[in-house]
Phi, psi and omega in degrees: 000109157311110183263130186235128166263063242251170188202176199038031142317180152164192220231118148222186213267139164267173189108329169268215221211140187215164216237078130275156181229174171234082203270161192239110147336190172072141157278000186253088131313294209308335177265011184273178144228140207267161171198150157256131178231187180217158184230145153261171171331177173339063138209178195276167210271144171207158184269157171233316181191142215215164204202104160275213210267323167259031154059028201241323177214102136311165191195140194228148183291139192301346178252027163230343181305158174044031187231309201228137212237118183239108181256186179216198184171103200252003160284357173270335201049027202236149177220138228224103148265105175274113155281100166269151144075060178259169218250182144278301175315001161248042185279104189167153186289100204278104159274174196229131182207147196217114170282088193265320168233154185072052190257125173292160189309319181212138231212140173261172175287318172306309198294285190323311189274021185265116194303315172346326188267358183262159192243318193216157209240163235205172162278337196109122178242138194283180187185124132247121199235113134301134177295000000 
């Protein structure tokens, strides 16, 4: 069982920036492929940006392009969404998910956002953007 751990939620402003990271247990990080999703109040869990194992194409939900950037640091094992320029509508509870086994190489946008393709879930770190 992979343990994920997301970190740098918080209460900002909207128009500013927030930091999260996720660091991961395990010695194979480099084979997972990473994702981020957001869930808000009385709505269903949605990707925000998904990430595979050879980091060659993220791919992001159409209210996260040009906003938000999803990275990995596999010496680190930690993998990273910088969110700029946020909204109050991106106000919601952030996971962190890691596709363990078997994750492929290359990766589709449909893949990457299908929760289904995830093995293990992070607790969730909260983002609140105020108006």
């Amino acid at each position: 069982q992979v343990q994920l751990v997301e970190s740098g939620g918080g209460l900002v402003q909207a128009g500013g920036s927030l930091r999260l990271s996720c660091a991961a247990s395990g010695r194979t990080f480099s084979s997972y492929g990473m994702g981020w999703f957001r869930q808000a109040p009385g709505k269903e869990r949605e990707f925000v940006a998904g990430i595979s194992r050879s980091a060659i194409n993220p791919y992001y939900a159409d209210s996260a392009k040009g906003r938000f950037t999803i990275s990995r640091d596999n010496a680190k094992n930690t993998v990273y969404l910088q969110m700029n320029s946020l909204k109050p509508e991106d106000t919601a509870v952030y996971y962190c998910a890691a596709d363990v086994e078997n994750a492929p190489l290359y990766i589709s946008r449909a893949y990457a956002a299908s929760v289904g393709n995830y093995d293990s879930w992070g607790q969730g770190t909260q983002v609140t953007v105020s108006s």
